[in-house]
SENUFI-696191 format. One record per residue (C-alpha): residue number from 1; x, y, z. Coordinates in Angstrom, 3 decimals. Each point is the difference from the previous one (the first is absolute). Layout:
// residues N
     i          x          y          z
   NUM          X          Y          Z
...
This chain:
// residues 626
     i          x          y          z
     1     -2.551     97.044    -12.779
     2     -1.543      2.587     -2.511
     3      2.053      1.561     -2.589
     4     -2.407      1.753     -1.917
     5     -1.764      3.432      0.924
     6     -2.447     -0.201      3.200
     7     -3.033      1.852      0.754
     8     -2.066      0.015      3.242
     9     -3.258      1.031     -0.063
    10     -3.532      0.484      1.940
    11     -2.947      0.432     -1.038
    12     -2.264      1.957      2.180
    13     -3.937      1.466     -0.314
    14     -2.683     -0.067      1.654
    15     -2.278     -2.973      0.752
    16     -1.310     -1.479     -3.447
    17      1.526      2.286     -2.260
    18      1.636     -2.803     -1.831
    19      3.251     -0.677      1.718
    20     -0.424     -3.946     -0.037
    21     -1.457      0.233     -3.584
    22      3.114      1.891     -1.182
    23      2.672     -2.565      1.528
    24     -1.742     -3.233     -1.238
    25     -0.032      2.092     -3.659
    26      3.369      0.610      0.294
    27      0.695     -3.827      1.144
    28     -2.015     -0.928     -3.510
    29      1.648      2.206     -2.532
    30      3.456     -0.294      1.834
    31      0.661     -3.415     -2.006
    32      0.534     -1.386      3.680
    33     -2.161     -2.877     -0.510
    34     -1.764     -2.312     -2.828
    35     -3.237      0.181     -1.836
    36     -2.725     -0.550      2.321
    37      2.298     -0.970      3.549
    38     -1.066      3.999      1.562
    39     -3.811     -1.269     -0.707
    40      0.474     -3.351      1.317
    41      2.170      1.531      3.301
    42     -2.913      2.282      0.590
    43     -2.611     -2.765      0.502
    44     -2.437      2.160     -1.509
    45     -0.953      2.118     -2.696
    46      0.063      3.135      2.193
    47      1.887     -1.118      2.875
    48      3.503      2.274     -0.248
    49      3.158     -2.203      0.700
    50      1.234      2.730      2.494
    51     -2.925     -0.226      2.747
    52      1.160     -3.338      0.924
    53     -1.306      0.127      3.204
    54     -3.675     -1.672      0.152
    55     -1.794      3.176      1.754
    56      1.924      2.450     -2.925
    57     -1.874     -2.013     -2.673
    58     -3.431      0.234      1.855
    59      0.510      3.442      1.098
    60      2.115      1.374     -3.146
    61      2.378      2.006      1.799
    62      3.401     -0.553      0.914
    63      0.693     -0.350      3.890
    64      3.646     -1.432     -0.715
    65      2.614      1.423     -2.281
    66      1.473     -2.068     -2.250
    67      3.338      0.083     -2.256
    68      0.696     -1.891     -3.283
    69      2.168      0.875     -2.634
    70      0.671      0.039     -3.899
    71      2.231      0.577     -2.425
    72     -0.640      2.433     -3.205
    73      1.316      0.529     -3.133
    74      0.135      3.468     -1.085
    75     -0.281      0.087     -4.282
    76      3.799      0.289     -0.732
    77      1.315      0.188      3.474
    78      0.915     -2.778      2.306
    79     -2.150     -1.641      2.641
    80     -0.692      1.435      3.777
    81     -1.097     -1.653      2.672
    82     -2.784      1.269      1.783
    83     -1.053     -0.818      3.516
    84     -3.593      1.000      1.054
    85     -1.583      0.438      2.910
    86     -3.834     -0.047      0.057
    87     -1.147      1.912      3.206
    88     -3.284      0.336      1.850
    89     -2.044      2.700     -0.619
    90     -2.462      0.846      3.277
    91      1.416      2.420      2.904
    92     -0.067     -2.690      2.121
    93      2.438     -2.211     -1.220
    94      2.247      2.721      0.037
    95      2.866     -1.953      2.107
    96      0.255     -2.174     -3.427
    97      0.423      3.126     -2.359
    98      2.601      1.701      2.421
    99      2.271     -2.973      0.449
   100      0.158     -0.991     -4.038
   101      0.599      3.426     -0.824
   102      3.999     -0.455      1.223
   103      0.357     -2.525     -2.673
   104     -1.031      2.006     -2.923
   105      2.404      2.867     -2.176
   106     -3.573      1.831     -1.692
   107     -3.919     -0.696      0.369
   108     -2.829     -0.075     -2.581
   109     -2.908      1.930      1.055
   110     -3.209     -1.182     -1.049
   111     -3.210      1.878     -0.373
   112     -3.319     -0.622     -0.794
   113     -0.685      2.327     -3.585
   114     -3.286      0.487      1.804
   115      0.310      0.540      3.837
   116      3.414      1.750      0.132
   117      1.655     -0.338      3.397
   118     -1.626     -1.194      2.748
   119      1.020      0.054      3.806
   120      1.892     -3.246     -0.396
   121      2.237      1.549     -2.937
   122      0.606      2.624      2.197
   123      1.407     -2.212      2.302
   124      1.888     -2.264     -2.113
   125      1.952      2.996     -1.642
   126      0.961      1.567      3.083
   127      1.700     -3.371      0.791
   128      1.355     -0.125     -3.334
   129      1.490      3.806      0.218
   130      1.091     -0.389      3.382
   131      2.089     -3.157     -0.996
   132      1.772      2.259     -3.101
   133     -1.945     -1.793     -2.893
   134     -1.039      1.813     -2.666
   135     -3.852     -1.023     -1.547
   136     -0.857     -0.793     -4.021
   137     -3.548      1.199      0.033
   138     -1.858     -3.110     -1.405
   139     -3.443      1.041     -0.928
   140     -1.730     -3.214      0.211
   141     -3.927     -1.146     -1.309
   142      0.455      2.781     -3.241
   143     -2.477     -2.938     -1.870
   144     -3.128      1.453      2.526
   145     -2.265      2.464     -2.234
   146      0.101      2.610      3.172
   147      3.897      0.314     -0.242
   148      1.414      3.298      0.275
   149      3.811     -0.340      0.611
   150      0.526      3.521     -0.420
   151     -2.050      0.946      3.028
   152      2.066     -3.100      1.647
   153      3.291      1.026     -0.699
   154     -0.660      3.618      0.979
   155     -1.271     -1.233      3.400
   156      3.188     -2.072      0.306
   157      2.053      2.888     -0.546
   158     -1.855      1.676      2.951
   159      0.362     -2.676      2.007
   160      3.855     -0.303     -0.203
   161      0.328      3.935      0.773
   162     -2.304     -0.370      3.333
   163      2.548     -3.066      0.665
   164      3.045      2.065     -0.307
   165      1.246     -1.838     -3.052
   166      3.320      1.758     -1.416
   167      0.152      1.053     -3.599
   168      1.502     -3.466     -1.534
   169     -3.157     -1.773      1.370
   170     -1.981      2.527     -1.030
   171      0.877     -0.456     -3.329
   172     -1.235     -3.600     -0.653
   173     -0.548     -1.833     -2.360
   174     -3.450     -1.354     -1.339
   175     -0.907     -2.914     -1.407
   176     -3.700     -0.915     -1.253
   177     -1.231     -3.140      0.414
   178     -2.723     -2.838      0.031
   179      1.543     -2.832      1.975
   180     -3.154     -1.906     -0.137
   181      0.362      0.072     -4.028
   182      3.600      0.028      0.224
   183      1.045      2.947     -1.961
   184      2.067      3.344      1.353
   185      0.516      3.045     -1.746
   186      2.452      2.930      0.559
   187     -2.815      2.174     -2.275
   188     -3.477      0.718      0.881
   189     -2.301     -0.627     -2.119
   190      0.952     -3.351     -0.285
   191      2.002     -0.581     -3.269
   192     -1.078     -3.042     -2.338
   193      3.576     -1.348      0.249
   194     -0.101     -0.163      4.284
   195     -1.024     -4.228      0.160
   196      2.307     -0.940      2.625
   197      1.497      0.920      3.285
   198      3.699      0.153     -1.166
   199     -0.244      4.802      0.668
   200     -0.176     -1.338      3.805
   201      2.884     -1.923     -0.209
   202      1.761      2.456     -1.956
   203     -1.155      2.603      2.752
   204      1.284     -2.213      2.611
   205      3.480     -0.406     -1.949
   206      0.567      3.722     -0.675
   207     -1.352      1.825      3.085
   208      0.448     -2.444      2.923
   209      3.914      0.505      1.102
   210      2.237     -2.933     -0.202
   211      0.753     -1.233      3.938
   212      3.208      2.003      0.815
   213      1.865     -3.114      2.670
   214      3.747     -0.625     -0.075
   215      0.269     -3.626     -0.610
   216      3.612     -0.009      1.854
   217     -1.389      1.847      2.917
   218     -0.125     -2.037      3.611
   219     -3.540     -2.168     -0.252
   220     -3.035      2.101      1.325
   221     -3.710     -1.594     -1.032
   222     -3.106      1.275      1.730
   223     -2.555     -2.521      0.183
   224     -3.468      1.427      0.105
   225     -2.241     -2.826     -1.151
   226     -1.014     -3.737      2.013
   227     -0.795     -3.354     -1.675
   228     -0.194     -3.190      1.675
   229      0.762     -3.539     -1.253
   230     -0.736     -3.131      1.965
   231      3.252     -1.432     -1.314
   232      2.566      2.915      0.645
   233     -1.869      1.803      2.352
   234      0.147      4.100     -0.020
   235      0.910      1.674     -3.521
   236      1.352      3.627      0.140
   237     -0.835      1.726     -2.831
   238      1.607      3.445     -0.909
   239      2.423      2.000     -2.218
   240      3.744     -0.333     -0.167
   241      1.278      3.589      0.538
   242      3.813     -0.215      0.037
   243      2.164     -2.766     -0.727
   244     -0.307     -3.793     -1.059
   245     -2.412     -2.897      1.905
   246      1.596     -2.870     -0.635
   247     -1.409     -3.501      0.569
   248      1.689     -1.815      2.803
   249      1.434      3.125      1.512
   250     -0.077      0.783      3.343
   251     -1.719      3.365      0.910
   252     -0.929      2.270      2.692
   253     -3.273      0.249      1.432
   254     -0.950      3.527      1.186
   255     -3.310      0.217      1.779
   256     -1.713      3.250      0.619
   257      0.583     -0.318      3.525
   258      3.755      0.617     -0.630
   259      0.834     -3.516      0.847
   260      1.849     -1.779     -2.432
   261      0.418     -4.038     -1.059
   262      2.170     -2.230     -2.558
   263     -1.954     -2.190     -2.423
   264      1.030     -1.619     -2.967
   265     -1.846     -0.003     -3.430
   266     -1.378     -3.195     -0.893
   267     -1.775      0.827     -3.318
   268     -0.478      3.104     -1.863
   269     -2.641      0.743     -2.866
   270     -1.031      3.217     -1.709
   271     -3.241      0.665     -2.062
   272     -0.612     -1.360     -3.392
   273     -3.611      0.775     -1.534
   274     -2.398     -1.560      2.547
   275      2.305     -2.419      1.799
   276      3.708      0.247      1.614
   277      2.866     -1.701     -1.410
   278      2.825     -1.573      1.887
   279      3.375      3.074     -0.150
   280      3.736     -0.841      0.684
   281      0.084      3.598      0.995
   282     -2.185      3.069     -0.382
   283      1.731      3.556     -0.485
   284     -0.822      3.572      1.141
   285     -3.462      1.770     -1.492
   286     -1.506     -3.411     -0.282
   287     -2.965     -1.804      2.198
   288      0.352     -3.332      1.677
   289     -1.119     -2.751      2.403
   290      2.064     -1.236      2.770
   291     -1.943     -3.305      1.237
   292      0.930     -1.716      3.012
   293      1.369      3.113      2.072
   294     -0.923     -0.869      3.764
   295     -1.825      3.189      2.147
   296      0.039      2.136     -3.452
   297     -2.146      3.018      0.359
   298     -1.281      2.806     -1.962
   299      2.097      2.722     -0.116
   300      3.165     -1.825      0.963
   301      2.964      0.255     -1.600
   302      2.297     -2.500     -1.578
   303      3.812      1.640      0.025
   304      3.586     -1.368     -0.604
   305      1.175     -1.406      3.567
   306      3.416      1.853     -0.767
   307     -1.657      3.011     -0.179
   308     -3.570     -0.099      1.163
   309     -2.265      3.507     -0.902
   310     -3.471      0.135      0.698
   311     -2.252      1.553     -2.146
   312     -3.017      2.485      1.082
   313     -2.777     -2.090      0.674
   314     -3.046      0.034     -1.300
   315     -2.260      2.992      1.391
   316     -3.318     -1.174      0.076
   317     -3.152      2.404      1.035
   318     -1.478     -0.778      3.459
   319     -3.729     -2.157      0.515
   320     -2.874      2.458      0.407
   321     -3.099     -2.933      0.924
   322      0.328     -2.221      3.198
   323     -2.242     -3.361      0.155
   324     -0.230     -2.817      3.121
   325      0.296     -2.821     -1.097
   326     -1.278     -3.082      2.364
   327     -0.984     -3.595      0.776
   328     -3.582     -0.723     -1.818
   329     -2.511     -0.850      3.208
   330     -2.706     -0.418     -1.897
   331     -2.590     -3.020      0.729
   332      1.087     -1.065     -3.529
   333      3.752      0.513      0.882
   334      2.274     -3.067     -1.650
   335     -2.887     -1.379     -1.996
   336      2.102      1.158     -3.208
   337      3.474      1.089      0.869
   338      3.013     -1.779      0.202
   339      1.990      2.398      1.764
   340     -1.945      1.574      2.999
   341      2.288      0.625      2.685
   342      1.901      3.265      1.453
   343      3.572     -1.836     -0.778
   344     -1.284     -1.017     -3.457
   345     -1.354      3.636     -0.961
   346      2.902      2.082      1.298
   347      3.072     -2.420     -1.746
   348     -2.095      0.548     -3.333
   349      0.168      3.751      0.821
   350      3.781      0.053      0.945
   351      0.483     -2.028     -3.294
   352     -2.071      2.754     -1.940
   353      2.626      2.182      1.824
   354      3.038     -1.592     -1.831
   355     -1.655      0.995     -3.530
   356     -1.855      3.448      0.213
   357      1.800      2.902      1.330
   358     -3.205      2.302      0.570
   359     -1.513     -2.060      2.847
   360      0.143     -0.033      3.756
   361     -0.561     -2.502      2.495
   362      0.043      0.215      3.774
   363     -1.873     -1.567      2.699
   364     -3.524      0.758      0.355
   365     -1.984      1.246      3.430
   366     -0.734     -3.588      0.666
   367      1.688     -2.902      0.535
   368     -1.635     -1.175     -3.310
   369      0.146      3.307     -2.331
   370      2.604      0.907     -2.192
   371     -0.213      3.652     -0.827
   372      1.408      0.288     -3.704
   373      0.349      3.379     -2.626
   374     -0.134      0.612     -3.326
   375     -0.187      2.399     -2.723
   376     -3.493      0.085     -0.673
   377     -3.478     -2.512      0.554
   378      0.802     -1.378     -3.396
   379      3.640     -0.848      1.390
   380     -1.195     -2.017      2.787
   381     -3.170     -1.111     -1.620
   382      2.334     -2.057     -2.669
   383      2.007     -1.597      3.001
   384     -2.966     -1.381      1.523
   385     -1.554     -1.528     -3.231
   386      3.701     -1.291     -0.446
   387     -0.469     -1.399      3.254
   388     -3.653     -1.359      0.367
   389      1.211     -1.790     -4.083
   390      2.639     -2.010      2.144
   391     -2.327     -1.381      2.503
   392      0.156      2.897      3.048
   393     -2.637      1.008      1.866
   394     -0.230      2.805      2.428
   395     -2.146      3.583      0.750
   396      1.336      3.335     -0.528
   397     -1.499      2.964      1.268
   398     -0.984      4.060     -1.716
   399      3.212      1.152     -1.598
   400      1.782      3.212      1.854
   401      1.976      2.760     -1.422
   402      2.761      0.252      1.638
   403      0.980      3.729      1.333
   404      3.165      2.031      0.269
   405      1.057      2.057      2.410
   406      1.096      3.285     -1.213
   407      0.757      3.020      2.224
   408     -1.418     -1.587      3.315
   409     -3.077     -0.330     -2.378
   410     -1.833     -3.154     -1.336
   411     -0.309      0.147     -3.688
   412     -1.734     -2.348     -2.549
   413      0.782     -0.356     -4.009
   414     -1.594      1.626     -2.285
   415     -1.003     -1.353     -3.079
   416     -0.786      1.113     -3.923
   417     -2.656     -1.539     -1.646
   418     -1.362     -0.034     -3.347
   419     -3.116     -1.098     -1.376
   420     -1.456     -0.408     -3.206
   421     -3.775     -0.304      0.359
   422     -2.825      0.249     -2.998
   423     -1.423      4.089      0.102
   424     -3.348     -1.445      1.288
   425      1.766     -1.495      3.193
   426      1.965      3.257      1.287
   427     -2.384      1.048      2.086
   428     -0.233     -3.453      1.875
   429      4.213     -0.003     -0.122
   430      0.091      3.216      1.563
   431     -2.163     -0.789      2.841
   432      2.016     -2.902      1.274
   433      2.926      1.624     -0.106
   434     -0.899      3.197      1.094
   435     -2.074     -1.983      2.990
   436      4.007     -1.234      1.101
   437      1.480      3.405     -0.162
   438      1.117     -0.299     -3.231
   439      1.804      3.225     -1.959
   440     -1.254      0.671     -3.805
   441      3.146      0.676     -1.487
   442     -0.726     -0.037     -3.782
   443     -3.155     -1.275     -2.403
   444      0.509      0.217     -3.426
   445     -2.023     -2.386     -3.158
   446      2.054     -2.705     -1.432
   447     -1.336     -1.662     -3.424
   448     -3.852     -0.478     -0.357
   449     -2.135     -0.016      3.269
   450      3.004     -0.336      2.158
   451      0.972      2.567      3.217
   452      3.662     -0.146      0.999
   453     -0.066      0.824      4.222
   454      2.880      0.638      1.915
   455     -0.115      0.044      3.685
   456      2.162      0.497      2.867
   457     -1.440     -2.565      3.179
   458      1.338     -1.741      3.025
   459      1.231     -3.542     -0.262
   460     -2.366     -0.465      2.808
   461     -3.018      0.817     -1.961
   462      1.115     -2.114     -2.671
   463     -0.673     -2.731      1.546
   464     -3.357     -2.044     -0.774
   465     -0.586      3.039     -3.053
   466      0.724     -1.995     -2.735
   467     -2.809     -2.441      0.336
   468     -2.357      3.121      0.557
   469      1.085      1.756     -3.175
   470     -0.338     -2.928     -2.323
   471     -3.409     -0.356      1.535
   472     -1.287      3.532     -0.787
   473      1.447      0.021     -3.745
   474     -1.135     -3.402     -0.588
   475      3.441     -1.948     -0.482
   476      1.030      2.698     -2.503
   477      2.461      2.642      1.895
   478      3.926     -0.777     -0.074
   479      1.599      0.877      3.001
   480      3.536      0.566      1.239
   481      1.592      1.645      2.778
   482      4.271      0.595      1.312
   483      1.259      1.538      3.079
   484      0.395      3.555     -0.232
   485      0.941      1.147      3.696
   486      0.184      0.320      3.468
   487     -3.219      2.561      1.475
   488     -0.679      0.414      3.533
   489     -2.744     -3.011      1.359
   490     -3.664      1.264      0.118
   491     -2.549     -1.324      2.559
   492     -2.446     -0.855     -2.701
   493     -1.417     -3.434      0.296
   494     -0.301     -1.507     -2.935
   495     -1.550     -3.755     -0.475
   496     -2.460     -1.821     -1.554
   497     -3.562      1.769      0.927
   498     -2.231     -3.204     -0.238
   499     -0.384     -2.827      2.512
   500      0.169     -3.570     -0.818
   501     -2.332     -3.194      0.807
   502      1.326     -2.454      2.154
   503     -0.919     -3.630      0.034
   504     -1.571     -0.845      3.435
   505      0.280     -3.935     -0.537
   506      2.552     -2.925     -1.670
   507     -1.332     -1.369     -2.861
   508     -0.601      0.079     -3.795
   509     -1.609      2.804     -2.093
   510     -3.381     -0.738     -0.563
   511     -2.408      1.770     -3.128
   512     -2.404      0.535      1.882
   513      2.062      2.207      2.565
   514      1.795      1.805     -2.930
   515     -3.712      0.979     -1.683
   516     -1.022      1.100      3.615
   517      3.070      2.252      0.466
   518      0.151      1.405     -3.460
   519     -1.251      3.221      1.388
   520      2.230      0.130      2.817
   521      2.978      1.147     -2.084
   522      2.601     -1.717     -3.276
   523      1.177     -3.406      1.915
   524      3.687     -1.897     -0.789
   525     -1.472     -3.198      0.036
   526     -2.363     -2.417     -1.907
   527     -2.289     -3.071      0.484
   528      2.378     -2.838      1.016
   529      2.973      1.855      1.644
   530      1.090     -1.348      3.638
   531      0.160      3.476      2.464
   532      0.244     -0.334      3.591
   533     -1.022      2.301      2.853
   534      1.769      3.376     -0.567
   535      0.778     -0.388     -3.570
   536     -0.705      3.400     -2.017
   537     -2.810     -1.089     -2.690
   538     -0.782      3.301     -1.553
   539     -0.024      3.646      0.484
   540     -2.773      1.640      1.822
   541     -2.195      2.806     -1.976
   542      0.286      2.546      3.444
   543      3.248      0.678      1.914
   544     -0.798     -2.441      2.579
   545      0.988     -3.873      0.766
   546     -2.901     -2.429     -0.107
   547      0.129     -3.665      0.841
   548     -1.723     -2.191     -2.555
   549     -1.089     -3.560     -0.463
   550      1.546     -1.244     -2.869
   551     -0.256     -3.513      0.134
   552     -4.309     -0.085      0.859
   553     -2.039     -2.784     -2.151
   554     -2.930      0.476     -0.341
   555     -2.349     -1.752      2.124
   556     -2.109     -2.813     -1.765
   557     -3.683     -0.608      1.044
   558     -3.237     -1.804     -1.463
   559     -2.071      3.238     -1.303
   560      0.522      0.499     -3.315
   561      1.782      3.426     -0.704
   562     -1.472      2.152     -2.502
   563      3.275      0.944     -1.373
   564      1.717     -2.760     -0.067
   565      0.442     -0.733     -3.601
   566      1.375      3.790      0.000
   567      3.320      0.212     -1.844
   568      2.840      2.625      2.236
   569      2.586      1.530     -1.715
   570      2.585      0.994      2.700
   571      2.299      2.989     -0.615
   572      3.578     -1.181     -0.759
   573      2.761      0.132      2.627
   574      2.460      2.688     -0.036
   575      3.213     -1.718     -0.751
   576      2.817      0.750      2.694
   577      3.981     -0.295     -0.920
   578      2.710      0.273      2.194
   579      0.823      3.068     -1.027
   580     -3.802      1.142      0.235
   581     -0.277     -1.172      3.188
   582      3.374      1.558      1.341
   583     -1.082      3.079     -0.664
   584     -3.551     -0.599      1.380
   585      0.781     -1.207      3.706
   586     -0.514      2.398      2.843
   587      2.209      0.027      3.117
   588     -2.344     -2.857      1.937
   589      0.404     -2.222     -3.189
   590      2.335     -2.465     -1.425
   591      0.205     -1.500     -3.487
   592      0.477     -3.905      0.055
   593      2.130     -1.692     -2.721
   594     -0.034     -3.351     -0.798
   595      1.191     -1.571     -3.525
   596     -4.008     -0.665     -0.375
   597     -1.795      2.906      1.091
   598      0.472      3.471      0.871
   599     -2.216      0.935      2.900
   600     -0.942      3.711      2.084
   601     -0.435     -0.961      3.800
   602     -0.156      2.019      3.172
   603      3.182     -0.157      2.173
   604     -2.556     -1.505      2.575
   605     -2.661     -2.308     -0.795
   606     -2.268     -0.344      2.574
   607     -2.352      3.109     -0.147
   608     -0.071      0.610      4.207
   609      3.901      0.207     -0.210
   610     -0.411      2.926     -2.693
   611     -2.650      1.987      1.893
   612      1.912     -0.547      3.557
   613      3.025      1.637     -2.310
   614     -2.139      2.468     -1.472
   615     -1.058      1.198      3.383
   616      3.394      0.084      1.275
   617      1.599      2.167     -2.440
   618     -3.032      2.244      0.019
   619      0.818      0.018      3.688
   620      3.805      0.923     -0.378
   621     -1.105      2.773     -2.680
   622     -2.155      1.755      2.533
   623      2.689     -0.261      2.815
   624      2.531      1.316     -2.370
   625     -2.639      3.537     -1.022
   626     -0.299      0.193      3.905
């Protein structure tokens, strides 16, 4: 049971703005732990201790949010306790951010002293003013020479007004900081004496309120966050809002379906720095685990069985992309998966289910599809690598946004996006977005050779544009987009304009096919790779389809080739990823995933069965004009 003052916090920004940085900083200088034990828990020398998750370390962003805790002693005041929760930055993660917000009394808002807010800070501080928390403006990366928090803050303050902010929030307060070099600031410039963190904490201690919960009250926690042990089973993780959890007690289980269930405490822990510590009892305002609670869900509610109150659930926004998910029938099908079946693929689904909020599963057109939503390619993109890493293998097929019906009217989201590009790649920029009906909203310069771009597009046109951009600037553009709103569906077709080449035979790559078809178009593959018939190899240079023989050797005779001494250098393969090719796959295309290999492949191989279906749907279109 805590007896000294409680904070709750998040900490909210944009995708790598420093969020991650900030907490394992505050971990460090928070006396939580000894001389070197952060460094040797990190397993690295810039691995962050927050992104435990394998893909958060290789990708460096969070996907899952986090919560840890300290305690800090304010110079001649008594300690506080401090519980933090680190939360993912990108859009489409939101269903993590909107659940961990209920736990929290205030928020820190980080921004990048160079890029201001972006569309994902305008996301995560709607949440955070919806849900009553007032931000501390944390102007994060002040060490970069092209700093300019005053242009920052003022574009912070513009951003809370277009949010609807009231005047308390609009009346933050700032802290400067570098939480890669550990210091903070509440000056700018940077004073000499600022060497340490300890203005966040103190920012955290004075502005975030103290949880306002009536210890005596009847018991009412809300449990918004999943763990899983393989000795206790299901952990419900949430924040005690009235009332004392006691260990051994017996509570009520209310579901979010109404129905409601008795179940009995076993353990109880609550957060200390990285780790949780066994509680006899955890009081009102405070975080805790419940482990071992049988048929727990997010957004249930644990309440005194005397006097059982549900509280609101948690509100989470509704999937905008749709993806089938199905049986890999691929002539290399089971080769590399453990876990290949329709059973096998949708229980790992319904289990994914249990844990994240923000996704949808239902039964597919097939006997052998699931069709399952998300927030966003990036969303879904992270549950099949997930997937693929624990020995699945299956085919999915071209992401769909999913449409509303408004008014008797089909309507499809609408999305901001924002794009920093070098000046001498604007032109390029503004051609593949304006080529998928995208809206120039604003263009202004940002620090040396930089263009700022804002753009109002269609989610649908989104789709497959990232690769395109970073190929026209070179690898150097940023991009980011967040749903704006609802606009009326257009007819405009908008897909990839090139054709692909198709392998025509089952085999292995050869060089001498590769040096052959190097003027054919970029290929996916290299000398060596197994393809089979109807495996994408590379993408055509005109808008058609072309068949290819990928796997030819060349033939060997007894007449001396003039050449043949010749060295070839052949072009390097264009290197696919699964979230590449996700957004590259056309309606007559699947993506195959394996734990090996990630593979483009027409929905049917054999090339006769493509141009019978061809025919036929060219047949229906004309019947349909008549």
């Amino acid at each position: 049971m805590s007896a000294i003052p409680l904070r709750n916090v998040a900490i909210i920004a944009h995708v790598d703005h420093g969020k991650t940085t900030l907490v394992d900083e505050l971990l460090r200088q928070s006396g939580s732990f000894r001389a070197g034990e952060l460094d040797k828990l990190r397993g690295g020398q810039h691995d962050l201790i927050m992104d435990s998750n394998p893909l958060e370390r290789e990708r460096g962003i969070t996907i899952l949010s986090k919560n840890c805790a300290v305690t800090y002693l304010a110079e001649g005041g008594g300690p506080t306790r401090i519980n933090i929760v680190d939360t993912p930055g990108h859009a489409d993660f939101g269903g993590e951010v909107e659940r961990v917000l209920r736990m929290a009394d205030g928020c820190l808002l980080l921004v990048d002293a160079f890029e201001g807010p972006m569309p994902q800070t305008k996301f995560v501080l709607g949440k955070a003013l919806e849900a009553g928390l007032a931000p501390v403006v944390v102007v994060n990366k002040c060490d970069r020479p092209d700093a300019d928090p005053d242009r920052v803050l003022g574009e912070v303050f513009d951003l809370l007004v277009d949010l609807g902010a009231d005047d308390h929030a609009l009346d933050f307060p700032i802290v400067y900081a570098s939480a890669r070099e550990g210091w903070a600031s509440s000056a700018w410039p940077r004073p000499e004496a600022a060497t340490d963190l300890r203005p966040v904490f103190e920012a955290i201690v004075k502005h975030v309120p103290q949880p306002k919960s009536d210890a005596s009250a009847p018991l009412q926690m809300l449990v918004t966050t999943l763990d899983y042990s393989d000795y206790t089973g299901r952990i419900g993780i949430g924040r005690v809002f009235a009332g004392t959890i006691k260990r051994g007690q017996t509570v009520a289980l209310l579901k979010r379906d109404g129905s409601r269930r008795d179940a009995r405490v076993v353990n109880l822990q609550r957060f200390e720095a990285l780790g949780r510590l066994d509680a006899e009892a955890v009081t009102a305002g405070d975080l805790c685990a419940v482990p071992g609670l049988e048929g727990v869900d997010i957004g249930d509610t644990l309440a005194d069985p005397a006097n059982p109150k549900a509280l609101p659930t948690v509100s989470i926004d509704e999937p905008t992309i749709t993806m089938t998910f199905r049986v890999n029938d691929s002539p290399f099908a089971g080769k590399e998966g453990k876990f290949v079946t329709t059973r096998q693929i949708r229980d790992r689904l319904n289990k994914e289910l249990e844990r994240d909020v923000a996704l949808r599963v239902t039964p597919g057109p097939g006997p052998e599809e699931n069709t399952v939503a998300g927030r966003g390619i990036l969303h879904l993109g992270i549950l099949l690598e997930t997937m693929r890493r624990e020995g699945f293998e299956l085919s999915v097929g071209r992401p769909h946004v999913i449409l509303k019906e408004i008014n008797g009217r089909d309507h499809e989201p609408v999305e901001e996006l924002v794009i920093d590009a070098p000046q001498d790649a604007v032109g390029a920029v503004m051609e593949l977005v304006g080529g998928r009906k995208g809206e120039l909203i604003k263009m202004e310069p940002r620090g040396a050779g930089t263009m700022h771009m804002s753009f109002r597009i269609t989610s649908r046109a989104l789709i497959g544009l990232r690769s395109r951009i970073l190929t026209a600037t070179q690898g150097e553009a940023i991009m980011h987009h967040r749903f704006d709103r609802f606009e009326p569906v257009t007819g405009d077709r908008l897909g990839r304009q090139a054709g692909v080449l198709i392998a025509i035979e089952t085999g292995q790559v050869t060089a001498y096919a590769v040096e052959n078809l190097a003027d054919r178009g970029v290929l996916f593959v290299k000398p060596g790779d197994p393809v089979y018939v109807g495996q994408i190899v590379g993408e055509h240079s005109r808008d058609n389809d072309l068949t290819v023989n990928i796997t030819r050797e060349k033939q060997l005779t007894n007449v001396r080739n003039a050449n043949k001494e010749a060295t070839v250098s052949l072009k390097a393969p264009r290197q696919i990823t699964l979230e590449s090719a996700l957004e590259y796959v056309e309606e007559d295309e699947l993506v195959e995933i394996t734990p090996g290999a990630v593979r483009l492949r027409k929905r049917l191989l054999d090339e006769g069965a493509r141009r019978r279906a061809d025919r036929q749907s060219r047949d229906r279109e004309a019947a349909g004009a008549r």
